[in-house]
FIDO-589293 format. One record per residue (C-alpha): x, y, z; residue in one letter. Coordinates in steps of 0.5 Angstrom, whole numbers, plus 500, padded with zeros to 3 digits. Layout:
+-----+-----+-----+--------+
!   x !   y !   z ! residu !
+-----+-----+-----+--------+
!   X !   Y !   Z !      a !
...
+-----+-----+-----+--------+
This chain:
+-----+-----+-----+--------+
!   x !   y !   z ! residu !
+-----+-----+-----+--------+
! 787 ! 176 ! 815 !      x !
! 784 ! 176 ! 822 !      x !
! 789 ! 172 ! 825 !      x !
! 795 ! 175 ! 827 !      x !
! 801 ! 172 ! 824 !      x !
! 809 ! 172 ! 824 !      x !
! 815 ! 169 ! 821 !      x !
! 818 ! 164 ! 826 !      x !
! 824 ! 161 ! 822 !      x !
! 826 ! 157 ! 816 !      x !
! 830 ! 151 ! 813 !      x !
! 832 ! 149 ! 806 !      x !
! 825 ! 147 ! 804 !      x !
! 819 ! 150 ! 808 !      x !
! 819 ! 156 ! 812 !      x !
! 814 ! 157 ! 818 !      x !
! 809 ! 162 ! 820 !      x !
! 806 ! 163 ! 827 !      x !
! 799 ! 165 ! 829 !      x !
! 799 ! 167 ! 837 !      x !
! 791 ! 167 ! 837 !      x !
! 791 ! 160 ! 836 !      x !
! 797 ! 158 ! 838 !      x !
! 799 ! 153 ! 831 !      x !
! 805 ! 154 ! 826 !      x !
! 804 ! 153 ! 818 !      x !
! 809 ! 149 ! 814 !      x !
! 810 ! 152 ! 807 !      x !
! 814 ! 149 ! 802 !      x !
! 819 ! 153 ! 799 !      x !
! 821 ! 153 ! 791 !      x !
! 828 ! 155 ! 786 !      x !
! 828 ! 162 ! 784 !      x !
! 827 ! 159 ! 778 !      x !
! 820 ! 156 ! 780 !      x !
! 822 ! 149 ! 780 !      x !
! 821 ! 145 ! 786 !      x !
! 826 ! 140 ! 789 !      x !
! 823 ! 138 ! 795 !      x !
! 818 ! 133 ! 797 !      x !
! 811 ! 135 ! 798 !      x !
! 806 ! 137 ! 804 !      x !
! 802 ! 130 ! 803 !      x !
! 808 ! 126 ! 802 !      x !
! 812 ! 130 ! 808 !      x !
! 806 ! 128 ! 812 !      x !
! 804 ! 121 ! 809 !      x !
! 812 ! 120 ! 811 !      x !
! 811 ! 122 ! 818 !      x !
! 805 ! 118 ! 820 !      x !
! 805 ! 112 ! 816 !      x !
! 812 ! 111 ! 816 !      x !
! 815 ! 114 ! 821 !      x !
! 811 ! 111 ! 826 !      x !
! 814 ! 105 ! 826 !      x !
! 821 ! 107 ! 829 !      x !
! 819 ! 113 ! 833 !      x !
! 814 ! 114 ! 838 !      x !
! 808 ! 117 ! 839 !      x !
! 810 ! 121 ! 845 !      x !
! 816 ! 124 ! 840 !      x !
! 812 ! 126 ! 833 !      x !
! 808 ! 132 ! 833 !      x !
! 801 ! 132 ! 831 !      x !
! 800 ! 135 ! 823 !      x !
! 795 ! 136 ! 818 !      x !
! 794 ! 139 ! 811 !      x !
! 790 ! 146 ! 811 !      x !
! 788 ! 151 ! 806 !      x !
! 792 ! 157 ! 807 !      x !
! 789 ! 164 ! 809 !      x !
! 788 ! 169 ! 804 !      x !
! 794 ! 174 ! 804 !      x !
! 799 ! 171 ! 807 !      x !
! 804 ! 168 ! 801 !      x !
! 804 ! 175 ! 799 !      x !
! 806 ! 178 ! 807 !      x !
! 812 ! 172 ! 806 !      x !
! 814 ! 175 ! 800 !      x !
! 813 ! 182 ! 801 !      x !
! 813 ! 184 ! 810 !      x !
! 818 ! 179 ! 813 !      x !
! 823 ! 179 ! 807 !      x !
! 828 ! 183 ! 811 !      x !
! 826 ! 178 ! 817 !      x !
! 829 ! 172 ! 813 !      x !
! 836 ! 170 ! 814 !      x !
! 840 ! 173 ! 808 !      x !
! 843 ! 167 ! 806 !      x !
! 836 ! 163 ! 806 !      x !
! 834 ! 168 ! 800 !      x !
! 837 ! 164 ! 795 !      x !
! 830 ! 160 ! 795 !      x !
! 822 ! 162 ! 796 !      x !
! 817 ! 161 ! 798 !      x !
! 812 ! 157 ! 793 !      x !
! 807 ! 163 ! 790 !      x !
! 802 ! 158 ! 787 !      x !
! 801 ! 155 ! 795 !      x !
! 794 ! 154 ! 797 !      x !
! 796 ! 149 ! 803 !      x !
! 801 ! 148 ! 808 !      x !
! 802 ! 143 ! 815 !      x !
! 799 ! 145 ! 821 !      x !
! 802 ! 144 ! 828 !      x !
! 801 ! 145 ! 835 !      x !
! 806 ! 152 ! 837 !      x !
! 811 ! 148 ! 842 !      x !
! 815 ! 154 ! 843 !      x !
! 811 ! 156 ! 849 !      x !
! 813 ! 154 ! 855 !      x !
! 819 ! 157 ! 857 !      x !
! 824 ! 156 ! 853 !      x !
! 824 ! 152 ! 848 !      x !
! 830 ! 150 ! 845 !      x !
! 831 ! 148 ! 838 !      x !
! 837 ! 143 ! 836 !      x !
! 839 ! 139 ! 829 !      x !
! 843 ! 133 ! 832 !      x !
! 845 ! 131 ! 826 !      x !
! 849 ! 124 ! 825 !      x !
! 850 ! 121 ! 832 !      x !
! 853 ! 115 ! 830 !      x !
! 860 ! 113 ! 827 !      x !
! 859 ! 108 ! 821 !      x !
! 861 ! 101 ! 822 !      x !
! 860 ! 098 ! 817 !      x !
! 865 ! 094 ! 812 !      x !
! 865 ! 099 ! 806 !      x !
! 867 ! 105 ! 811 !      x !
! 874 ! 108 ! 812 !      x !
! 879 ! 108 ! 818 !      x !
! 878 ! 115 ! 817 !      x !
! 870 ! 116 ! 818 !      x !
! 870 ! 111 ! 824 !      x !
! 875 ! 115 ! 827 !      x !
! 873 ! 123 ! 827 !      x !
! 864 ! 124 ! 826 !      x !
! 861 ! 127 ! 819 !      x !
! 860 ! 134 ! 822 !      x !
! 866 ! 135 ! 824 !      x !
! 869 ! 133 ! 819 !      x !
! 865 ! 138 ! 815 !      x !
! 866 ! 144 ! 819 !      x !
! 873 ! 145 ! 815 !      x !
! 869 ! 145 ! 809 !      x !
! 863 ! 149 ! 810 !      x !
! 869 ! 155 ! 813 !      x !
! 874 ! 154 ! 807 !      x !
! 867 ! 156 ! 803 !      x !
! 865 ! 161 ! 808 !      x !
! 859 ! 159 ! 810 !      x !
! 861 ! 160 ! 817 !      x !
! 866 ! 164 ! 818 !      x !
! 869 ! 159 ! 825 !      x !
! 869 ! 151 ! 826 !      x !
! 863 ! 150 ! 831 !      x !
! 866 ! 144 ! 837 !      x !
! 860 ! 141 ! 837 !      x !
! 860 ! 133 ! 836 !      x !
! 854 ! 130 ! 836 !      x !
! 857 ! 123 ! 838 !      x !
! 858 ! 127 ! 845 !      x !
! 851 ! 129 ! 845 !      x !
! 849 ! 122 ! 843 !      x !
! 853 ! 118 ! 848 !      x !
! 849 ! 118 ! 854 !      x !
! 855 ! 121 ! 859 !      x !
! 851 ! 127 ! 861 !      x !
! 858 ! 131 ! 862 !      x !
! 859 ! 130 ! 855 !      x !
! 852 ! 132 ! 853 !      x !
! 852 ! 139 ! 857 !      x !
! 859 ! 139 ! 853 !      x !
! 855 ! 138 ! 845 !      x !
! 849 ! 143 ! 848 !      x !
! 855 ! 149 ! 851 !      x !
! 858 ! 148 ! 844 !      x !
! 852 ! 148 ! 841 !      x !
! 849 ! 155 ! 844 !      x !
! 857 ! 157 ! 844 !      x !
! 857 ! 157 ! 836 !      x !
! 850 ! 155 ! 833 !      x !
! 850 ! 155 ! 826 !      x !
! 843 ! 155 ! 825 !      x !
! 843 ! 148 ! 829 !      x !
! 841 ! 152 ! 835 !      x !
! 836 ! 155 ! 838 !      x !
! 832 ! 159 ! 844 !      x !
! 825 ! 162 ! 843 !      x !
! 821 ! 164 ! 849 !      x !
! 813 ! 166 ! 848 !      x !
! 814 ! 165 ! 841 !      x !
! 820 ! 169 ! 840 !      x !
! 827 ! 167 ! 838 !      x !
! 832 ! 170 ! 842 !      x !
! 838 ! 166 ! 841 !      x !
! 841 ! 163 ! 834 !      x !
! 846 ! 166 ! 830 !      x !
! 843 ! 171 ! 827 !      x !
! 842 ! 175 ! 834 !      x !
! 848 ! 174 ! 837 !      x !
! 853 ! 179 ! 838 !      x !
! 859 ! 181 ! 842 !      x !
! 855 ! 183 ! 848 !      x !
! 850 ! 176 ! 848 !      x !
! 851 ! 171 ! 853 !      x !
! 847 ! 166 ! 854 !      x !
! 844 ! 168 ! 861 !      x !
! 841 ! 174 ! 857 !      x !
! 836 ! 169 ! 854 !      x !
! 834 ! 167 ! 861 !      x !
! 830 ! 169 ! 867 !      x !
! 831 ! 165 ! 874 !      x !
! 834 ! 159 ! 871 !      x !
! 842 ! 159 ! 870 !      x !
! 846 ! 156 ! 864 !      x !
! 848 ! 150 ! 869 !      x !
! 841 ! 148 ! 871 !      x !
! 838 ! 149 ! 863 !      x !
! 843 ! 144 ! 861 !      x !
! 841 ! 139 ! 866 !      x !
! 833 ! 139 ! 866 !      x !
! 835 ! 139 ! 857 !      x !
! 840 ! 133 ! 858 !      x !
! 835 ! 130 ! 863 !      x !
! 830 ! 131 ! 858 !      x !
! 833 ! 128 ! 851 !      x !
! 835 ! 122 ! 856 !      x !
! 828 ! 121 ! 858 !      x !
! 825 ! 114 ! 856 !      x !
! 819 ! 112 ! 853 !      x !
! 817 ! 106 ! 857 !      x !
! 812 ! 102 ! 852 !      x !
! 818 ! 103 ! 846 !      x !
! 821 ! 097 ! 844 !      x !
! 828 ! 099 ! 840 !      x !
! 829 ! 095 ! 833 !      x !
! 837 ! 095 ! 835 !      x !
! 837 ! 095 ! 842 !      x !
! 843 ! 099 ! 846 !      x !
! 847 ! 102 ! 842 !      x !
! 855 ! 102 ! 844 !      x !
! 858 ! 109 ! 845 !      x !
! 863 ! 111 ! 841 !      x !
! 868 ! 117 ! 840 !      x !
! 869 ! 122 ! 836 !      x !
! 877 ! 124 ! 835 !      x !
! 876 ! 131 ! 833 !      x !
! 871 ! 132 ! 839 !      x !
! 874 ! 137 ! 844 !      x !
! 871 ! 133 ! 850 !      x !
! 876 ! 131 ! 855 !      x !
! 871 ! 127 ! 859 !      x !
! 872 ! 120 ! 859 !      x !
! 865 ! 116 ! 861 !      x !
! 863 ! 110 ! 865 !      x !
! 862 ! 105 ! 860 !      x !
! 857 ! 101 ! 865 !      x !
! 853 ! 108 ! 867 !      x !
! 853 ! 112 ! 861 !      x !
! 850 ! 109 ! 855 !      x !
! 843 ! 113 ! 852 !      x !
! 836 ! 111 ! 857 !      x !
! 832 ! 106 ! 852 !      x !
! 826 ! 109 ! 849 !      x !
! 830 ! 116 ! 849 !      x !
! 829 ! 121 ! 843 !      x !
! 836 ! 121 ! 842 !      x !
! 837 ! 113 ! 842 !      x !
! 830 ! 113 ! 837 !      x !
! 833 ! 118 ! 833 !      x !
! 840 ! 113 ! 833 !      x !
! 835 ! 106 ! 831 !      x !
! 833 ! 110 ! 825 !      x !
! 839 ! 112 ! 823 !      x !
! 842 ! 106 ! 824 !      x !
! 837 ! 102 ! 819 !      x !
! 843 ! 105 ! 813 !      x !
! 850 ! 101 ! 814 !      x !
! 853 ! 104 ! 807 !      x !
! 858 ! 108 ! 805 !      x !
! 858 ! 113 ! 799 !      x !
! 863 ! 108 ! 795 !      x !
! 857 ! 102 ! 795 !      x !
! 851 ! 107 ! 796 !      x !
! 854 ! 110 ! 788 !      x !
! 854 ! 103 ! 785 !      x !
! 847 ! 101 ! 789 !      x !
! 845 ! 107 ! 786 !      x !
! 847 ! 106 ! 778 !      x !
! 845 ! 100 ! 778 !      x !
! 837 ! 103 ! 781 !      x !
! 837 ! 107 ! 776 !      x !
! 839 ! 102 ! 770 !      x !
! 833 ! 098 ! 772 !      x !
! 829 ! 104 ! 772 !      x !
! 830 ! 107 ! 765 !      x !
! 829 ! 100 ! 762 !      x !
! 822 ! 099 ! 766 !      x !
! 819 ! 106 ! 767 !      x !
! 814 ! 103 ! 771 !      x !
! 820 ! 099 ! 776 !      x !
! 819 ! 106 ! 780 !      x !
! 812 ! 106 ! 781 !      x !
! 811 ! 098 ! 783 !      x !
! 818 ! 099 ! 788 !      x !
! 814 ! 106 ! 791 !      x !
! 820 ! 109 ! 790 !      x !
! 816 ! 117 ! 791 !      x !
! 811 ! 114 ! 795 !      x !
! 807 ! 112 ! 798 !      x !
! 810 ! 111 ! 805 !      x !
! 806 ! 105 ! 809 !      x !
! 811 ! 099 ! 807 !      x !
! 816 ! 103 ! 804 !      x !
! 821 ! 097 ! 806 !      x !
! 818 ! 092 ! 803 !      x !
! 820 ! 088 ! 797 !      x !
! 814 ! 088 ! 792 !      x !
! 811 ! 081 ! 790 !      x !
! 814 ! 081 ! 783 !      x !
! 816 ! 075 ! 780 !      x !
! 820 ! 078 ! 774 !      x !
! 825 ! 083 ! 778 !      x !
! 833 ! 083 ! 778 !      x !
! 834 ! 080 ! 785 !      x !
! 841 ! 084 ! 786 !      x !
! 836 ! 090 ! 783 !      x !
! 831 ! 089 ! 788 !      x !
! 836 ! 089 ! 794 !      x !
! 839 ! 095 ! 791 !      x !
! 833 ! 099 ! 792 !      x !
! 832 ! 096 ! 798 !      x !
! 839 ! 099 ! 801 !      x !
! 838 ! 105 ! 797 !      x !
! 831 ! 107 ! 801 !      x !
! 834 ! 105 ! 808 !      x !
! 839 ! 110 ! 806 !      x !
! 834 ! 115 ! 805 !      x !
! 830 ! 113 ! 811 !      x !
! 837 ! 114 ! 815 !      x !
! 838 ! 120 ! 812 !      x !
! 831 ! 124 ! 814 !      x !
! 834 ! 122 ! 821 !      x !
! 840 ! 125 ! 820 !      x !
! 836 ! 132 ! 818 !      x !
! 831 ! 132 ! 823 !      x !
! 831 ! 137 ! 829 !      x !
! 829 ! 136 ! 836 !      x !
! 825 ! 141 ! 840 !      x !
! 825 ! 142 ! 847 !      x !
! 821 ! 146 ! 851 !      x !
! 821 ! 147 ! 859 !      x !
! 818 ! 150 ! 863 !      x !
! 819 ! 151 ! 871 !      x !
! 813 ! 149 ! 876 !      x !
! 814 ! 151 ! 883 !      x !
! 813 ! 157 ! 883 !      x !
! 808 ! 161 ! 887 !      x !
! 800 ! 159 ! 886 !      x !
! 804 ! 153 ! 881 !      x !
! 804 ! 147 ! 888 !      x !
! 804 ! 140 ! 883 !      x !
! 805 ! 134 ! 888 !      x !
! 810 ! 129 ! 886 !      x !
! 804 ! 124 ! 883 !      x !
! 801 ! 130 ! 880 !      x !
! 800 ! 128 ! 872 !      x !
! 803 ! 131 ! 866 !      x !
! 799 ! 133 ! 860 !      x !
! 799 ! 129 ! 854 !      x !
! 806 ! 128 ! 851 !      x !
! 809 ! 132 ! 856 !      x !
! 813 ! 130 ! 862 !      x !
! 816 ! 132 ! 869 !      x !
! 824 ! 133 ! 870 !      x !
! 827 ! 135 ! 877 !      x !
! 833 ! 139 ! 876 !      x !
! 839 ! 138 ! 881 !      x !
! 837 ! 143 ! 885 !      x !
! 831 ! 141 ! 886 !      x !
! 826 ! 145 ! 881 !      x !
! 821 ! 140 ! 878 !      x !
! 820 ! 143 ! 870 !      x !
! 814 ! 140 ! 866 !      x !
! 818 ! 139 ! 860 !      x !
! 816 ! 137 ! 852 !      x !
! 820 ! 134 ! 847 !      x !
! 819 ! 134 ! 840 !      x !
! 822 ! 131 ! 833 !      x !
! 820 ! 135 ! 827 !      x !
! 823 ! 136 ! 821 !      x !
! 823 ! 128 ! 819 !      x !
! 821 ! 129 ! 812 !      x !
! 823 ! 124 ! 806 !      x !
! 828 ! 124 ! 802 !      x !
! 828 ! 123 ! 794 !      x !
! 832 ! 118 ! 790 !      x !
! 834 ! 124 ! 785 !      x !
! 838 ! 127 ! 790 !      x !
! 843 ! 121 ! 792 !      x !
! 848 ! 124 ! 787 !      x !
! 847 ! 130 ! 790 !      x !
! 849 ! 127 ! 797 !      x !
! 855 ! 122 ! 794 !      x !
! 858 ! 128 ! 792 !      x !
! 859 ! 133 ! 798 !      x !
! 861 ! 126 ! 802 !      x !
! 866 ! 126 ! 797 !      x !
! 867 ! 134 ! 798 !      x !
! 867 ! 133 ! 805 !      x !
! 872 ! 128 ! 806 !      x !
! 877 ! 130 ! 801 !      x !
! 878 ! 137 ! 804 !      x !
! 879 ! 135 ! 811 !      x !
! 884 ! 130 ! 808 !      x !
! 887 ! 136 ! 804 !      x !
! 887 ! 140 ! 811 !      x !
! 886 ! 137 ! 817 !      x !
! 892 ! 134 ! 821 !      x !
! 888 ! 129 ! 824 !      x !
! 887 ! 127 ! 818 !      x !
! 895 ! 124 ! 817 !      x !
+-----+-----+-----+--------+
């Protein structure tokens, strides 16, 4: 490979690659150790994003992909050289060896730093099939019980995410401090490429100043806060402000302003809420919605294909014209794909990057422009940063795994119910 690559990071689907020369990732899909592949594919990832996703999030806010043919070599480098790179409890998965393309995208972790974060679930459900118990205290933390009792992190993390999306600028620089304080894998730093603060690199002698140059901890989280609540003008929510809410198993003391504190309009994290606010269902009526789906299916194989069910994406939430179907079918499948929409937004990650501007031979005016998709933010102190933020990660999600997903929200309920005094 002429080209030199490094492995940057993976989730649970994909692992990513880096060329510095040419300053682009690679997504590769990753597969069971049985070969078997569950997640969704490259061209159904991107037919999501642009032809479906585009109608909730901005342009300023998606990153820019395309499907390429991969270098000579590099599935074998994966497999080999940078398998003691990954983290061992990814290794449960590989990557997929009959591979031959992956997802291109622009390397966004080059201004310094750039901070990766999965925000998870923003909202408390306020629908009627939903419990007193989950419009009390947010999915992830209710879920932290869980993952310790299965040692899948050794302590509960602090974070809330219904403090990050409160808008209240106290109670986000909380999230993001609990956040660094405790990642998780939903936390990261890179600086020129190079992740230096996640989980795997933490120590007994890592603090977060270590990971920065002239920037201190408290002028980061703000230029970071001010950038998650910078709006993108021309956006036209689908629900327009979203009511703040409060977790009661969040840490955070801090008590808003109700007229003051509420996410900007056309901010990332208000997008991400409007898609995640399409599913209004709990995991009770999201079982029978699902059963009766899938009656209908086995009876007519082809109900699948008509409904787009895999796919295509363009006009995933319209009902096909069919004369003939069940219309409590068709509104079951209907509740079905907005949960499924709802649930990609609820995975996704953001991206941001920051980088200071007034430094020696850097003098931009105040009306200097910014290039595409990035912005300027001016820290309390005074320091003017260009700034990117970026959702990626919105990949679809598929029918087949909805009793996979109703059976850890069982899981995760029942044992904060066994466990939890805040439960009682």
């Amino acid at each position: 490979m002429e080209e030199e690559w490094c492995y940057r990071g993976e989730g649970n689907a994909s692992i990513v690659v880096a060329c510095a020369k040419k300053n682009i990732v690679y997504r590769i899909k990753k597969v069971e150790k049985d070969g078997t592949i569950k997640a969704k594919s490259n061209l159904d990832v991107l037919d999501f994003v642009k032809n479906f996703m585009k109608s909730f999030i901005s342009f300023q806010f998606l990153v820019p992909m395309k499907f390429v043919k991969l270098p000579d070599g590099l599935i074998e480098k994966i497999q080999t050289s940078w398998r003691r790179l990954r983290p061992e409890y990814r290794l449960c998965k590989n990557v997929d060896c009959a591979s031959v393309e992956a997802i291109e995208m622009p390397d966004l972790c080059f201004l310094y730093p750039a901070d990766t974060c999965q925000p998870k679930w923003g909202l408390l459900p306020v629908g009627e099939s939903a419990s007193g118990l989950k419009k009390s205290n947010c999915r992830f933390c209710m879920h932290q019980f869980l993952k310790v009792r299965d040692e899948k992190w050794s302590r509960r993390s602090l974070y809330c995410p219904i403090d990050l999306f409160s808008g209240c600028a106290t109670r986000m620089k909380y999230a993001l401090c609990k956040l660094h304080s405790c990642p998780q894998n939903n936390f990261c730093i890179y600086r020129n490429g190079q992740k230096i603060w996640c989980d795997e690199s933490l120590d007994e002698k890592s603090t977060f100043e270590n990971c920065l140059d002239s920037a201190s901890t408290d002028e980061l989280l703000d230029v970071v806060v001010k950038s998650l609540l910078y709006p993108d003008k021309g956006y036209n929510s689908t629900t327009g402000l979203h009511t703040r809410q409060l977790c009661h198993l969040s840490s955070c003391e801090h008590l808003c302003n109700d007229e003051c504190d509420r996410l900007s309009a056309g901010c990332v994290l208000s997008q991400i809420l409007d898609v995640q606010s399409v599913d209004d269902i709990d995991h009770e009526e999201l079982h029978s919605h699902f059963i009766k789906a899938s009656h209908a299916f086995s009876a007519d194989s082809e109900l699948r294909r008509l409904h787009n069910i895999d796919g295509p994406y363009s006009h995933w939430l319209e009902l096909p014209l069919i004369d003939s179907i069940d219309p409590d079918v068709a509104y079951s499948i209907l509740k079905i794909k907005k949960y499924l929409v709802s649930r990609s937004a609820k995975d996704c990650s953001i991206l941001i990057t920051v980088q200071l501007m007034n430094l020696e031979g850097q003098n931009l005016s105040e009306d200097s422009e910014s290039p595409e998709r990035t912005f300027f933010i001016t820290s309390d102190i005074g320091n003017r940063y260009l700034c990117c933020v970026t959702i990626i990660d919105l990949d679809p999600k598929s029918f087949n795994k909805i009793p996979t997903y109703i059976e850890e929200e069982k899981n995760v309920v029942g044992y904060f119910l066994e466990s939890s005094p805040a439960a009682l």
